[in-house]
N, C-alpha and C positions, 0 to 999 in steps of 0.2 A: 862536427865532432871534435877537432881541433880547436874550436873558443872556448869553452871553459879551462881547459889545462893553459890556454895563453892569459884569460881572465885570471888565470890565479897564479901565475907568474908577475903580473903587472900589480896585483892585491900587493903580494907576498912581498917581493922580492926590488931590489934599485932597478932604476930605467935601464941601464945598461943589460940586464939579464930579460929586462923585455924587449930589446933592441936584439939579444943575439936570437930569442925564439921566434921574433919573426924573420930573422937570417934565415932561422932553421927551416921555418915555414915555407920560404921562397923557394929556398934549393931543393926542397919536398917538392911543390907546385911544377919546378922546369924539370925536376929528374923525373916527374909523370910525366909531363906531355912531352918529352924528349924521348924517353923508351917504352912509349902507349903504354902505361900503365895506371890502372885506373878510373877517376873519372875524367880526368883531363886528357887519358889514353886513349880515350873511346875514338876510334879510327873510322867511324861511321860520321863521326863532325868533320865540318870540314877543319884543317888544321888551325888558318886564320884564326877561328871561332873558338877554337880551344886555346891557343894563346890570347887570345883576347881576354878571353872571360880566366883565364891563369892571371895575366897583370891585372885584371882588375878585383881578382881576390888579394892575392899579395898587397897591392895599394889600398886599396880599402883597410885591411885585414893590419897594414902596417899605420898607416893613420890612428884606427881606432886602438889600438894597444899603446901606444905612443903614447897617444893624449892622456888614455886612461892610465898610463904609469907615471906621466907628468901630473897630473890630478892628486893620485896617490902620495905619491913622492912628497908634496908638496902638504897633503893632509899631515902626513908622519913629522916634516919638519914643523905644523904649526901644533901641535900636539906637544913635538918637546918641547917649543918655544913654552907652549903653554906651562907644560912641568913643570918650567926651569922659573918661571916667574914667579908660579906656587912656591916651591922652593925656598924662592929668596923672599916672599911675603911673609912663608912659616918661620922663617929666623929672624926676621926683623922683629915678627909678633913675638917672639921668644925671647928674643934678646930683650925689648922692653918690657915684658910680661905686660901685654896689654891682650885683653879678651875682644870676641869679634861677633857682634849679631846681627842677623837682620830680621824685619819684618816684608812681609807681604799686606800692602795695603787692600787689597780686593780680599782676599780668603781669613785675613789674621793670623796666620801662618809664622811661628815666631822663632827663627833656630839662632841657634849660638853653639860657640864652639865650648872645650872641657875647660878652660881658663876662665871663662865666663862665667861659666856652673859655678868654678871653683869662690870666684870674689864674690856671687852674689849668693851662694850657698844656695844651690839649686841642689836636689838632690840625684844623684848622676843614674840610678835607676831608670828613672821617672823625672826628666827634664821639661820644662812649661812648652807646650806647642804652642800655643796661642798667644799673642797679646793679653789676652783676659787670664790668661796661665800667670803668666809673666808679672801681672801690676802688683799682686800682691807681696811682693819681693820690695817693693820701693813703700818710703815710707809715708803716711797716708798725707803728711800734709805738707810733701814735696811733688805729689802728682799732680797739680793746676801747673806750678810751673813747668813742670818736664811736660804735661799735655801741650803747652801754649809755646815751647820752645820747637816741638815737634808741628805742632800749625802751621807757625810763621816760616817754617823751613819750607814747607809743604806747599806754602803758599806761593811764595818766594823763590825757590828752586835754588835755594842760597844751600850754606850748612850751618850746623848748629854746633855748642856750645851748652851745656848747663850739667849745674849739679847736683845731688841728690844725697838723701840717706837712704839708706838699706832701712826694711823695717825691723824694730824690733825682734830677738829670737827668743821664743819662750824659753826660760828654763837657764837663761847666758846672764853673768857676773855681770855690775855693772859694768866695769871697765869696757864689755864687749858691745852694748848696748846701741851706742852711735856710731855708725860707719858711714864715711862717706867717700862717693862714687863721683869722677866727672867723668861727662858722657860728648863724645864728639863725632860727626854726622852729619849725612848728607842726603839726598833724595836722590834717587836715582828714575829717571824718565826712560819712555820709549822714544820712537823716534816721533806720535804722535803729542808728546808733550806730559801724554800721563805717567804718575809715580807707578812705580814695578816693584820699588825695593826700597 
């Protein structure tokens, strides 16, 4: 009855507050079997037998809260580590205004961030999921290259380099006509070698 309120002391709470409720747990344990109260009171076992199986709840009962709050503890710190790195990646992206996408090679699955939308004039409604979303953005007789820049990466496990126009936009002044984009990237592997990202 006593594990889940100790489970969610160790969830919730620093080690130290799972350290003092199994304190609390023990001195519960020997004030039973000290003034037969209880299940550890029951005066029909012999006493040995209830101290026994008393420090072996306590021990037990103190091990697994322990670990399970050192476990915890440890998730919480890699979390904010992890925050903290977001953080400083979203300012770095910020500070240079540089936009951020990737693909999914298996699905075609294609996201980017709103600074991406923004240079490539994606419409922020309705953003391109797809690779085949996405191509028609580039202009048509810079995709061999951007295709063949994205192979040899692929192939290579190296990163890439290359440049591109935007495609024309109906209805835009010349001046706005030709934009051009460089594009820098890498493949990113599992641990069995294949591309992920």
């Amino acid at each position: 009855l006593v594990f889940p309120l100790l489970l969610w002391v160790a969830v919730r709470c620093r080690p130290v507050f799972a350290a003092a409720a199994t304190f609390v747990v023990a001195l519960a344990v020997i004030w039973s079997t000290t003034f037969d109260v209880g299940h550890f009171g029951d005066s029909s076992l012999p006493l040995a037998d209830r101290i026994l199986a008393g420090q072996t709840l306590v021990l037990a009962g103190a091990l697994l809260l322990l670990i399970l709050a050192a476990l915890f503890a440890e998730r919480r710190r890699s979390e904010a580590a992890l925050r903290d790195s977001n953080d400083r990646l979203q300012l770095a992206l910020d500070g240079s205004e540089l936009g951020v996408w990737s693909i999914d090679p298996r699905s075609g699955r294609f996201e980017n961030d709103a600074r991406d939308r923004r240079i490539h004039g994606h419409h922020s409604d309705a953003p391109p999921k797809s690779l085949a979303e996405a191509r028609p953005f580039v202009h048509p007789d810079d995709l061999p290259n951007l295709d063949a820049a994205f192979a040899a990466s692929g192939r290579t496990g190296g990163s890439y380099k290359a440049e591109y126009r935007l495609a024309p936009v109906p209805g835009c002044a010349d001046v706005c006509q030709e934009r051009w984009i460089a594009v820098r990237g890498t493949v990113v592997r599992n641990a069995a070698g294949r591309p992920v990202r």
